[in-house]
C-alpha positions in Angstrom: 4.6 -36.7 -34.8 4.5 -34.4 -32.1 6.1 -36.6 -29.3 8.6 -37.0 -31.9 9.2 -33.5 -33.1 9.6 -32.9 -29.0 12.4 -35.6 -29.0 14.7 -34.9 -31.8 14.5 -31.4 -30.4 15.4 -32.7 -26.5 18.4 -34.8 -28.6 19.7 -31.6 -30.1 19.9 -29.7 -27.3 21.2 -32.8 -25.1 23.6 -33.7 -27.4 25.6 -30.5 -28.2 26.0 -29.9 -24.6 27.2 -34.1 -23.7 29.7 -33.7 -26.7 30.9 -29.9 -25.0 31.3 -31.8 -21.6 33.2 -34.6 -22.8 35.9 -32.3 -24.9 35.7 -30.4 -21.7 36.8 -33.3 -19.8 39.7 -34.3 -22.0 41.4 -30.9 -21.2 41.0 -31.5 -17.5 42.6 -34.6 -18.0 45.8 -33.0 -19.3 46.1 -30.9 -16.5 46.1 -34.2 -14.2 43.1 -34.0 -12.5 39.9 -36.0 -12.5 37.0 -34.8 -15.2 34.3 -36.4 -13.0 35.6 -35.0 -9.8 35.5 -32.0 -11.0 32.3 -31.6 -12.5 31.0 -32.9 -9.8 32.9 -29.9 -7.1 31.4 -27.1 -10.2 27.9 -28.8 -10.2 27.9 -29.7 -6.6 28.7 -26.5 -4.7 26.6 -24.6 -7.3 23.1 -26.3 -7.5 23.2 -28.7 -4.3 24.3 -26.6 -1.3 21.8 -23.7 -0.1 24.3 -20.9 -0.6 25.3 -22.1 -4.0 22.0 -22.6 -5.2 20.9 -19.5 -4.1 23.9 -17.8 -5.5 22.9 -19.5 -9.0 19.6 -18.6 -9.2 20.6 -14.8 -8.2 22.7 -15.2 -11.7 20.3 -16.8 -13.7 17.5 -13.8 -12.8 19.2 -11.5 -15.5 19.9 -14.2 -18.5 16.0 -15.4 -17.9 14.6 -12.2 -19.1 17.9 -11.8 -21.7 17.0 -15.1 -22.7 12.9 -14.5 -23.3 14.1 -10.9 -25.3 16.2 -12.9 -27.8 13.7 -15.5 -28.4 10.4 -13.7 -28.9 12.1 -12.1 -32.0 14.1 -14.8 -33.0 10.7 -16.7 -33.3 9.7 -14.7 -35.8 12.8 -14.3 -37.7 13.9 -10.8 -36.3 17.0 -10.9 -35.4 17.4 -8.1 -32.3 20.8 -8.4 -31.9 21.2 -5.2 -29.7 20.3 -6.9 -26.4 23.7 -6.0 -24.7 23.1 -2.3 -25.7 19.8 -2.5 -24.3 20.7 -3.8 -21.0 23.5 -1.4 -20.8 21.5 1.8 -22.0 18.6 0.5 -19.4 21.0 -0.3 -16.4 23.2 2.7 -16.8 19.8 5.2 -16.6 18.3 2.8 -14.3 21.4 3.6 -11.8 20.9 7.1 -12.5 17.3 7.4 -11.4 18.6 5.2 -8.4 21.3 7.4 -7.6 19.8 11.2 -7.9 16.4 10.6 -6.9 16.0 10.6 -3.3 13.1 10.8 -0.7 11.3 7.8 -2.1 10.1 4.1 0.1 11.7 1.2 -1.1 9.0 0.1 -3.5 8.3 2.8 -5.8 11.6 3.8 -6.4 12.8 0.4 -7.5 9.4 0.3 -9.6 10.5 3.5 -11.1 14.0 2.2 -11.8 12.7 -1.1 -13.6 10.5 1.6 -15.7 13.5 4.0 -16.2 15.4 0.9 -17.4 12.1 -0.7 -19.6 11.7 2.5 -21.2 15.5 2.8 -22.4 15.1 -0.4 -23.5 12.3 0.1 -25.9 14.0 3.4 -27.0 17.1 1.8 -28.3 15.0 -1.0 -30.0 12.7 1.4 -31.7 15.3 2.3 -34.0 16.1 -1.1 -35.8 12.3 -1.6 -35.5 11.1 1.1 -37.6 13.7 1.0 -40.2 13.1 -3.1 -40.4 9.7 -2.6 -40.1 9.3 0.1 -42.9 12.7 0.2 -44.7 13.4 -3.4 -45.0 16.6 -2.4 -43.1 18.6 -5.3 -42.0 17.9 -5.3 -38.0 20.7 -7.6 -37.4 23.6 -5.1 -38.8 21.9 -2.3 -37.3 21.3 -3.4 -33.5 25.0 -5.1 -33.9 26.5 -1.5 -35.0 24.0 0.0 -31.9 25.5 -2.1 -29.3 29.0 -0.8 -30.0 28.4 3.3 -30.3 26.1 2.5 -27.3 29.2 1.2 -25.4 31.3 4.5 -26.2 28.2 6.6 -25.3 27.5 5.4 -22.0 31.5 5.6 -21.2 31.7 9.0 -22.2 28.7 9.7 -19.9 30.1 7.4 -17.4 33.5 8.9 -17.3 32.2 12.9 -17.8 28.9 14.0 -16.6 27.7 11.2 -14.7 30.8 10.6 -13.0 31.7 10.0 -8.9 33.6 12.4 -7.9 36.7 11.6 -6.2 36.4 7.9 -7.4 39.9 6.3 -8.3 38.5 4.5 -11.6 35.3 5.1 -14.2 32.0 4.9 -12.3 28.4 6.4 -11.8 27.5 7.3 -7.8 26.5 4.5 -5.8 22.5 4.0 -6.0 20.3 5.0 -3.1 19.4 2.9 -0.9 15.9 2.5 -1.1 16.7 1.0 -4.4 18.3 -1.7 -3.7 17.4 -5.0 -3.5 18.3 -6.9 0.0 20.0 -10.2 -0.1 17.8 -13.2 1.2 19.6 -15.5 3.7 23.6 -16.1 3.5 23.6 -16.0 -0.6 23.7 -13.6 -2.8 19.8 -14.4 -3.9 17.3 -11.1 -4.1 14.1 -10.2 -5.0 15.2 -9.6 -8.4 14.9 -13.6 -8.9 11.0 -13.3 -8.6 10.2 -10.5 -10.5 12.6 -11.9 -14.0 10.0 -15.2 -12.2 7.1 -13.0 -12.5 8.1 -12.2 -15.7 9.1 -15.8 -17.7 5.2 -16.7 -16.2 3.7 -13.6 -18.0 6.1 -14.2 -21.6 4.9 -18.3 -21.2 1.8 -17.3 -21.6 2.3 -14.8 -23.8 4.2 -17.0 -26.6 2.5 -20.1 -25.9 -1.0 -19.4 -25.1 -2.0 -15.5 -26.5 -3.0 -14.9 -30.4 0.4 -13.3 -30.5 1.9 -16.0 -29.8 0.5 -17.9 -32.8 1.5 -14.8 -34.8 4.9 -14.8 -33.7 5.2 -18.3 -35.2 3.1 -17.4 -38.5 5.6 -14.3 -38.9 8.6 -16.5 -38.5 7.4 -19.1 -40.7 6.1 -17.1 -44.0 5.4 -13.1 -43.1 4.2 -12.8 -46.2 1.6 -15.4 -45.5 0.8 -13.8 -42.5 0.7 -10.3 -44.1 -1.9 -11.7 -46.8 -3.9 -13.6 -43.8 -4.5 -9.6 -42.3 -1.8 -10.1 -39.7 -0.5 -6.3 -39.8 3.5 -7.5 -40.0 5.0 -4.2 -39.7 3.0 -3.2 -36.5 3.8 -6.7 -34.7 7.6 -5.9 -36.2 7.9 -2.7 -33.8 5.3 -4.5 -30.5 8.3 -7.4 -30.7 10.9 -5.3 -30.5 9.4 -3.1 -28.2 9.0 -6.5 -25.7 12.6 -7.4 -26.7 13.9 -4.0 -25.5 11.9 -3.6 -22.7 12.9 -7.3 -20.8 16.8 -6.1 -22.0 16.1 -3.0 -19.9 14.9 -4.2 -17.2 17.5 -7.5 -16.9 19.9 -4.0 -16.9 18.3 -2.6 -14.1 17.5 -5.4 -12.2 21.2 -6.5 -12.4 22.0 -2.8 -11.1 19.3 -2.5 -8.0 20.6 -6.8 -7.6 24.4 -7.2 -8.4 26.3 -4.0 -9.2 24.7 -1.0 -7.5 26.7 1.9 -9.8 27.8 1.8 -13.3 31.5 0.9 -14.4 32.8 0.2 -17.8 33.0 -4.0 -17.1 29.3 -3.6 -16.1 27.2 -6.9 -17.1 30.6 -8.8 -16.7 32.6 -9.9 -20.3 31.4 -10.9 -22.9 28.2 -9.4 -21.5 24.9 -10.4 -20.1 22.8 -9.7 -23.3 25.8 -12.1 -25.4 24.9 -14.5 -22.8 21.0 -14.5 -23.3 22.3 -15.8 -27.0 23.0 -19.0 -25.8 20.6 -19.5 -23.4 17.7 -19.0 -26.1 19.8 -21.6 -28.4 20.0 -24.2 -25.7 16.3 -23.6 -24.4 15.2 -23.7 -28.3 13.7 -20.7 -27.8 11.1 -22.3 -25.2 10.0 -20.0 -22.3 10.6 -23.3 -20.4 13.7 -24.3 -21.7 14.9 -21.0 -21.4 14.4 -21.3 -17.3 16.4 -24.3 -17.6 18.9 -23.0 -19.9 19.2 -20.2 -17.5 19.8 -21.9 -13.8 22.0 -24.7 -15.7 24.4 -22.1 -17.2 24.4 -20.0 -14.1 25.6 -22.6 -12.7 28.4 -23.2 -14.9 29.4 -19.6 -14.1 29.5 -19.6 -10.2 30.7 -23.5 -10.5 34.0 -22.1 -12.2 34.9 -20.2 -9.0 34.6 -23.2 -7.4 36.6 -26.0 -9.4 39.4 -22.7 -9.3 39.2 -22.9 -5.2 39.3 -26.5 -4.4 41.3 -27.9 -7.8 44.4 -27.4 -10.4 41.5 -26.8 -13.2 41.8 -22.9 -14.2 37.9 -21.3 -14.5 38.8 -20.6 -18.1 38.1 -24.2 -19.1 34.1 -23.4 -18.2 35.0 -20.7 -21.3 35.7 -23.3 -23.1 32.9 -25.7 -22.4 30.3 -22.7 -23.2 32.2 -22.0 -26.7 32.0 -25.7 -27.3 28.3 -26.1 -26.4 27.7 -22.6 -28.6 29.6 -24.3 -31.8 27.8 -27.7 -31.3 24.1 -26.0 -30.9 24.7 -24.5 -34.7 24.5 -28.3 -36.1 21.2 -29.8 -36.9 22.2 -33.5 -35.5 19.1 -34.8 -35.9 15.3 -33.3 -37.6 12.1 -35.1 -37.6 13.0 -36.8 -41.4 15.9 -38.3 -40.5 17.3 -40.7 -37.7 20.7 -40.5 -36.6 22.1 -43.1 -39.2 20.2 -41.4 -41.9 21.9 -37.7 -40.8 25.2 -39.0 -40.8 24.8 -40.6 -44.6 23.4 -37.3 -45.7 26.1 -35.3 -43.7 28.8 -37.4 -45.5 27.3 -37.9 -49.0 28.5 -34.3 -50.3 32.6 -35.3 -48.7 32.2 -38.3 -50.4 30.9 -37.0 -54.0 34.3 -34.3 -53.8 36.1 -37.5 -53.3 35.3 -39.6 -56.2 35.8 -36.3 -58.5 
């Protein structure tokens, strides 16, 4: 039962993303150019040259720990929708402690800029936490609402206090130095890869192999179960969202110290790094595993859509498409462990059917 449970979840996560690809490759095909030919320049120059790879994995290092900060609330049906804020709010103070603290080695100030950005993290979390935790306020409205005053706070910070002087558009200053994190070889690949590494190994075992791992499950299955069982549901409410928060933070700062080096208002890229992690813990199934997959394969996408925009007719935008496609497609069920496929489609068309013969 197992195996098979493992299956129809491989299916609906394969499946989604083959029937994305192949609507995908019907709009190439108006544009007159070759859908295979051009999958295979995105995939190609992305995953399979040195540069490209490198480049992809440098991408990924932020959606691997967006991914993981969705998931372990999802799993236990809290919804933390405020992972954009919280990469923002951790990035932008992250940059901050990068750019006015001087004097320090390499090491210990980017260690004090990942904490900078962790800490932020767990602050903007800790909000939705409590009043879910104690209110039974809905955490998905909240942290939704968060992420947008966030947004305005950081540009008013951005663009008054905090700002470069004698910069031409919105920015923080530049970040020491000593915070940064060096490239490795001709690609864009850092450090940053192996510590959002470092820290998918620690969240594995965390989810799959600790006591609150189990918990999470229990929660997310029946929390009032769990609450009767002496699990303390309200405390493990706020450690969750405190772990959320704090891998949003520091996907924020690493992507500072990594990629962007000073704040701007198109920081995290559109529609944002945390919006991405979405995705990636929906096609990873909320797996730590699949999450590392979800993570290299749709970085790959990303800095595959430069390429197919270099070397064919294909605009990028069509990899828009694709993702929007695979995101739609990942909401259906195709398959469960009841059912096989010619069963799901009978079921699926019984209720169209009924409204037809009244």
């Amino acid at each position: 039962m197992k195996g098979k449970g493992f299956a129809v979840k491989l299916i609906n996560t394969i499946l989604p993303v083959l029937l994305a690809f192949s609507i995908g490759g019907i709009l190439i095909l108006v544009t007159g150019e070759n859908p295979f030919e051009v999958y295979g320049i995105m995939f190609g120059k992305s995953l399979f040259t040195s540069k490209g790879f490198g480049n992809t994995l440098h991408y990924a290092a932020p959606l691997i720990l967006t991914g993981l900060a969705i998931a372990i609330t999802f799993k236990a049906n809290i919804f933390n929708m405020g992972v954009q804020g919280q990469l923002m709010f951790g990035g932008f103070f992250a940059g901050i402690a990068g750019a006015y603290i001087t004097g320090m080695s390499s090491l210990p100030h980017q260690l004090l800029c990942f904490a900078v950005g962790a800490l932020c993290g767990v602050a903007f979390a800790m909000i939705p936490a409590l009043l879910r935790a104690y209110f039974k306020v809905d955490e998905m409205v909240v942290t939704l609402t968060f992420n947008y005053a966030m947004i305005k706070v950081l540009e008013y910070l951005s663009s008054g206090p905090f700002r470069e002087q004698g910069s031409g558009y919105v920015c923080t200053p530049t970040i020491q130095g000593s915070a940064m994190f060096t490239r490795l070889g001709d690609s864009r690949l850092t450090g940053f890869f192996f510590v959002a590494l470092a820290l998918f190994a620690v969240m594995w075992i965390v989810m799959k192999k600790s006591s609150l791992g189990y918990q999470v499950t229990a929660i997310g299955q029946n929390p009032e179960f769990a609450e009767a069982t002496g699990m303390r549901v309200r405390r493990k409410i706020l450690l969750l969202m405190a772990i959320s928060g704090a891998l949003a933070g520091i996907a924020g700062a690493g992507y500072m110290m990594s990629e962007e080096f000073k704040y701007t208002l198109t920081f995290s890229g559109s529609p944002g790094l945390g919006w991405d992690g979405m995705l990636i813990a929906l096609l990873g199934r909320h797996s730590p595993v699949g999450i590392l997959i979800a993570s290299i394969f749709y970085s790959a996408l990303k800095t595959g859509a430069d390429n197919i925009n270099m070397y064919t007719n294909v605009p990028k935008e069509v990899v828009a498409v694709i993702q929007g496609l695979m995101i739609l497609f990942l909401a259906v069920r195709f398959l469960d462990e009841r059912y096989d496929l010619k069963s799901r489609i009978r079921t699926l068309r019984k209720p169209a059917e009924e409204d037809m013969e009244k």
